[in-house]
Structure formats: C-alpha cells, structure tokens
N, C-alpha and C positions, 0 to 999 in steps of 0.2 A: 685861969681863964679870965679875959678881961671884960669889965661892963657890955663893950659893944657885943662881944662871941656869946656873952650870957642870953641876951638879948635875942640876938639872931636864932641861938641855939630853941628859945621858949616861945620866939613866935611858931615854927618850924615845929616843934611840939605839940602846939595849939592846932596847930593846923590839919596834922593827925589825926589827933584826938575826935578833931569836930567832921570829920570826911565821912565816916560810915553814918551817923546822924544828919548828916547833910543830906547825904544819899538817899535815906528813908524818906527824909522831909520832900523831897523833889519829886520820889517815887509817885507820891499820894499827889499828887497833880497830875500824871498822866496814868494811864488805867494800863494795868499789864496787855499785851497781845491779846492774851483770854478774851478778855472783857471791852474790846473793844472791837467794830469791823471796820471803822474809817479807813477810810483810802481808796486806789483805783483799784479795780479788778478786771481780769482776762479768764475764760474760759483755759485751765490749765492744760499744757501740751501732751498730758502722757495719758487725759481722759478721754472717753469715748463718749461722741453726742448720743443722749439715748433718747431723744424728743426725733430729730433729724428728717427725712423724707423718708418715711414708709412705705410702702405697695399697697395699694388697693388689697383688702384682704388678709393684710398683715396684721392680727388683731391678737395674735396670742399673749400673752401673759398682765391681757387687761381684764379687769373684772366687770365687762361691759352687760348691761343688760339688752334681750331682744330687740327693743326699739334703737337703744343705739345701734346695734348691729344692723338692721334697716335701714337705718341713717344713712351709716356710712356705706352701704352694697349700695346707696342712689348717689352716693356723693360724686362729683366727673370732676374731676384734676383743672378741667376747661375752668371752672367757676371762677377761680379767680385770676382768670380774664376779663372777669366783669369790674367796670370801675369802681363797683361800689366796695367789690372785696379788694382791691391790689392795696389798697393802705391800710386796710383792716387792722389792728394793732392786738397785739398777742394779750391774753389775758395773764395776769401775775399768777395764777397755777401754772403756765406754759413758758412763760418770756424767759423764763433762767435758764431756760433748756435749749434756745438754742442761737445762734453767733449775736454777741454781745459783748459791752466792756459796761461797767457798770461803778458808780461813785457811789461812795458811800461815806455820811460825815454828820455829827450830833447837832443838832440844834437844841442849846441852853437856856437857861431864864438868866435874862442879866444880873438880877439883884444876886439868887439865890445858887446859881452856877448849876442848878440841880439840868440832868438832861429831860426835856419836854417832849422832844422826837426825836427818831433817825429820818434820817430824809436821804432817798438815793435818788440817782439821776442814771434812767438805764438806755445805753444809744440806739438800741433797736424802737423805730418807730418814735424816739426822744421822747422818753415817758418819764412824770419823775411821780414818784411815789413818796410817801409817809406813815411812817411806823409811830404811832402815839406811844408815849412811853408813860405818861402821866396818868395813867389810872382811867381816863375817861373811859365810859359803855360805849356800845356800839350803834347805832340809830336802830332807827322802828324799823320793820323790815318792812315800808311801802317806801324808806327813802328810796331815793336815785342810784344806780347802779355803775359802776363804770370800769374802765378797762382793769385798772389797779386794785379797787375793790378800795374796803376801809379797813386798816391793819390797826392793830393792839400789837403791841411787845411787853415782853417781861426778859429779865435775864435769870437762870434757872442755872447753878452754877457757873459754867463757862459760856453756856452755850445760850442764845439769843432766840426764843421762842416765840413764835408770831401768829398770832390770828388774824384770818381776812374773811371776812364777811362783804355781800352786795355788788358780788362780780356779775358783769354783764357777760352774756352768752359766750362761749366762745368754743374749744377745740380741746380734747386729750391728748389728741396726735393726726399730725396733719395728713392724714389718709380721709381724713371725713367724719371719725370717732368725735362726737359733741360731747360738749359739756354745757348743761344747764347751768340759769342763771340762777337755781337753788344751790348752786354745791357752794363746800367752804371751805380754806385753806390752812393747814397748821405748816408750817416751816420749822425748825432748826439750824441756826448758822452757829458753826462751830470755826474758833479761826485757829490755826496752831500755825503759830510763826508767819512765814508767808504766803501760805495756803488756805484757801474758805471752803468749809466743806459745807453745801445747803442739800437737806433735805425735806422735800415738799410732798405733802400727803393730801390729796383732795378726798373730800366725802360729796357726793352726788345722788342724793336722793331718788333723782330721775333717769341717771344715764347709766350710772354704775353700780353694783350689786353689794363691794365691798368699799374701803379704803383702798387710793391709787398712789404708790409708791416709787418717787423718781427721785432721783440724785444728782449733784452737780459737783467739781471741786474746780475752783478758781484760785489763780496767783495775783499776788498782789505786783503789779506794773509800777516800777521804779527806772528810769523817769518818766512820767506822765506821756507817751507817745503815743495815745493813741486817737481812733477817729470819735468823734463824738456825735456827729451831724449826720440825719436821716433824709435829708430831703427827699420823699415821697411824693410823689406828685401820679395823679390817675390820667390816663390817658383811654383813647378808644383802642383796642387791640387789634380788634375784628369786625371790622366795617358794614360788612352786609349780615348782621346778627339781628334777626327779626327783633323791633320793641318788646322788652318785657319775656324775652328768651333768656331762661336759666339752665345754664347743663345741667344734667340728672339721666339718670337709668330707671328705667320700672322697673319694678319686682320682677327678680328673674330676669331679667337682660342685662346685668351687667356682664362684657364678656372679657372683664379681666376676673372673674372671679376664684377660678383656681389657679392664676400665672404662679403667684407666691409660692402657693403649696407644691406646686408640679417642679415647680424649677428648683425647691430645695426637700423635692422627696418628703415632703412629711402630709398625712393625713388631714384632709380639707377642715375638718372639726377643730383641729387645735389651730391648725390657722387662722380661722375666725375668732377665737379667743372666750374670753368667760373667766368667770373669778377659778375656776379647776386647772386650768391653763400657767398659772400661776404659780401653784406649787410643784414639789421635785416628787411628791406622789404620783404627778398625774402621766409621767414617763415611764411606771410601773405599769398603768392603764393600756398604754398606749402597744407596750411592750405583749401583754394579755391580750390583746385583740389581736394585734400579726398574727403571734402562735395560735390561735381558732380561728384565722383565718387560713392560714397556711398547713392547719391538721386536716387529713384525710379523712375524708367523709364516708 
C-alpha cells in the first residue's frame, strides 16, 4: 500500500473512531425530547376537549362545593354578551383546555447558558406566560393577581412540574362553575416524542371540596402553520339592555335546570355534580337507589 492509500486509509479510520464520541459531545448541547417542551403545539386530533361548552347543570364529576353550585344555577349563557366579559381571557387552570396553538421556548442566562425561564406564548386571547425555572419564591400573597398567575418550574425526571400561584378569578368550566382567586395550580407536562401530555390539578379553597383534575395531549406542529393573532375587540351586542343589567337567574328560577339530566336520563343529583360524582363508586349508589325505587312497597 502506498504513502497516499496509507494516509487516506487512517484519516478514514480517525474518522470512525471519533463519530460515536462526537455524537455524545453534540448530544449534551441539545436536551433529549424528555427534557425538553420547546416548540409549537396544537391541541392533538385523536383527543377529546374536556373544558369545551357544557349545559347549564352539567356539573357531574366536579368536586364543586354548594356555593359554586349556586353560582353556577344563577350563571345565564347571556353574560357574556356583556362587553366587559366577550374579551375576558381564560385563566392558566383553564386556557389549555380549550382551542388553542401554544409556543413554547427556554429563556437562558448569557454568560452561564443555565435555563432562567420557560416562556410560552398561548394564542387564545395572546397571553404569554412565564415559568421561573431559577429557584426564586413566589410573592406575598397581597401581590397582584393576574390572568396567568405566577409559575415556579422544576423538572422531576422527564416530566416538567409547575406551580402557579395569584390567579385572578376566573371559571372551572364554562357553564358558570367559578373558580376563586384563592386556588392554585400544579401542572405536569410530559412530552414523548411529538406528543405533550399536560396534566392540571387545581386546589380551591373556596369553590371546590377536593382537587380538580383535567388533561390535555397536544402535537408538536411542524411547519409552524398556525394562527397566532386574537384580535378581540368588545362591542355592544344588545342595544336596549338597561344600564348596569347583568343576566342571572334567582334561586330556583333557573329553567334550564334539569334539560341535561332529562335529556340524557340520569338523576338531577349527579348532574349537579360534587366531589362523590367523581368516582366509579358513586354508579354503585346510583344503581341502589333505582332498585328502592323500583321495589314494591
């Protein structure tokens, strides 16, 4: 073999040799799938919205307490017809739940490259939010409250674990179910491949009895094609709506209050919902009361 083939043949060699060590070296610059949620997201095709428009009366499998449930038998559909509600903007226990495309991308420290935040940009109502990733506490609970809340992150092996604190009032589900501006948010974003699976749990001191449990799974959108812009703008709807007229029902006059239940046959008590509502016990209950109903007296 001559000089130049030797030559050829041991760059060629080298080259080999240095490819899986290379590969490692490049790895550790970019964070596996796991451990990373950048990118665009879409509400995935094969899931179902479980935030979506509810029925008046539709309250089963929340763990609502009485006053909510008061709440929502005064809530009227009309309401936001009013200008002040049509731009209303969904609070971060809600917004993932329902039509949405949502960014999501690290903010670093220049010198130290360490991540300082996640920062998403979500198109509904063009909200951008901030996940502090740097350890800071959470403010005094007489700061300012606002639609996003104040978010802490950690990563908890794969999965991207979030606390929000200092959300301003808002909705469980848009039938009229409130949510105070005491509750707080723990999240889960898990991402496997091209898929995010978020899971949101609110605690509500005031509206709700337990922990509320909702799910979402989004696809990551390649090429970037989607709509980003809200343009919301409030208008008068309803022209001869006395000043200062809010739709509401009084106690006992709402008269959608059994459509839900009637029209899918089930018992007005689980309709209206409750932390019992919730579990696969409470179909054994339900089951027990037919039978002493339907036994002969």
């Amino acid at each position: 073999m001559g000089p130049r083939a030797r030559t050829k043949w041991m760059v060629l060699f080298s080259g080999l040799l240095c490819a899986p060590a290379f590969g490692q070296f490049a790895g550790s610059f970019n964070a596996s799938p796991g451990f990373d949620i950048s990118g665009s997201w879409s509400p995935a095709r094969f899931h179902d919205e479980l935030t979506g428009n509810p029925a008046i009366g539709e309250y089963f499998g929340v763990p609502i307490t009485e006053g909510a449930r008061a709440w929502g038998l005064a809530w009227s559909a009309s309401r936001v017809t009013l200008p002040e509600h049509q731009c209303q903007v969904h609070v971060s226990s809600y917004i993932y739940g329902g039509p949405l495309n949502f960014r999501s991308w690290e903010e670093k420290d220049p010198q130290s490259q360490r991540v300082i935040a996640i920062r998403q940009y979500i198109s509904t109502y063009e909200q951008n939010r901030t996940i502090w990733m740097d350890g800071r506490p959470h403010p005094s609970p007489n700061a300012p409250h606002t639609w996003m809340g104040f978010s802490t992150g950690k990563w908890e092996g794969d999965t991207l674990t979030v606390y929000t604190t200092h959300i301003k009032q808002g909705e469980v589900r848009r039938n009229g179910l409130p949510e105070s501006d005491q509750a707080t948010l723990v999240e889960h974003f898990t991402r496997h491949g091209d898929y995010l699976s978020h899971v949101a749990i609110v605690t509500d001191p005031v509206y709700l009895t337990e922990p509320f449990v909702r799910s979402q799974v989004f696809e990551l959108v390649l090429p970037e094609g989607l709509n980003w812009l809200y343009p919301c703008e409030s208008v008068v709807e309803i022209a001869d709506r006395p000043p200062g007229d809010v739709p509401n029902y009084l106690p006992g006059q709402n008269p959608f209050l059994r459509e839900f239940a009637d029209k899918y046959h089930i018992p007005l008590a689980a309709a209206l919902g409750g932390a019992e509502t919730m579990y696969p016990e409470y179909q054994l209950k339900l089951k027990k009361a037919g039978a002493e109903t339907a036994a002969p007296k």
